[in-house]
N, C-alpha and C positions, 0 to 999 in steps of 0.2 A: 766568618767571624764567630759564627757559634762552637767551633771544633776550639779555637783560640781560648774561649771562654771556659770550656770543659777542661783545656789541657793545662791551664793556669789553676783550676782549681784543684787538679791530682796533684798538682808539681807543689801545693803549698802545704801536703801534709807531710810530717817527716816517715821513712819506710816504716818506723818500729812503730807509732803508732796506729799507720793502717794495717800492718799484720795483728797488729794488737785487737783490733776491732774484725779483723776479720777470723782470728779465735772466737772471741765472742760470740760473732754469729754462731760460726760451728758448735759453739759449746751449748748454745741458744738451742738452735736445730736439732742435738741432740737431744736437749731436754726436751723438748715438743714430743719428739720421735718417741722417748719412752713412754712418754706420758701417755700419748696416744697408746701406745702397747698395752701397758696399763688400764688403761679405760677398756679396751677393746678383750682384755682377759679378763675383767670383770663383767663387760657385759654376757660372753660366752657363757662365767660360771650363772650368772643370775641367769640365762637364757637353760641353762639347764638344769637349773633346779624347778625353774618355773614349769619345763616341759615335764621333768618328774613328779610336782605335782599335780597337774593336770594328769598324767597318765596314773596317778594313785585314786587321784578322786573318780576319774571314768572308770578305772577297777571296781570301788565301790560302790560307783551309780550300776554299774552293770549287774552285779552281784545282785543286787537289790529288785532289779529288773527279775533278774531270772528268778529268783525267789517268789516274786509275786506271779511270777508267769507260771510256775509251778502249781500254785494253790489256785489260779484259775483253771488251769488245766484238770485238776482231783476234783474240783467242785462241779464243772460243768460233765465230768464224768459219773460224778454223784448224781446230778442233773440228770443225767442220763438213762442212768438206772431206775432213778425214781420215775418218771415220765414211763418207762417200760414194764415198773412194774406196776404203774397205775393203772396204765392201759390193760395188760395182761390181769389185773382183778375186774376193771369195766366191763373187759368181754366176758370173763366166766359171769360174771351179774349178767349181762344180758342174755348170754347163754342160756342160762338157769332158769330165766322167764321164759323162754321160748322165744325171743324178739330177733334173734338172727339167723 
């Protein structure tokens, strides 16, 4: 009874109108179809400008790293000297008194 119910409901549209509607769809489906394209080439391009900025900014964060990593580097070298040559005047002073 249900096949009967289906087959009377195809049988009452005229052909031109279900072709008619099933362009629609198609032409429906396509517009989906680009649109998705669309969306999906914009997310790419924002997906890689996002990655270029992010890879600009880490250039600069790095940059900035290294720079300070530089001036700790000459100062703890300064450090160094100084401390060696303090020591190297403490010992001629003890030296000079007789204390070592």
């Amino acid at each position: 009874m249900t096949e009967k119910a289906e087959t009377r409901k195809i049988m009452t549209k005229p052909l031109p109108q279900i072709l008619d509607e099933i362009e629609d769809s198609i032409r429906l489906a396509n517009e989906a179809a680009k649109n998705a394209r669309d969306a999906a080439e914009a997310a790419k391009k924002a997906g890689e400008k996002a990655a270029g900025e992010a890879a600009r900014v880490a250039s600069e964060k790095i940059s900035k790293v290294e720079q300070k990593a530089d001036k700790a580097m000459q100062l703890a070298e300064l450090l160094k000297e100084t401390i060696l040559d303090a020591a190297g005047n403490i010992e001629k002073k003890l030296s000079g008194k007789g204390l070592s």
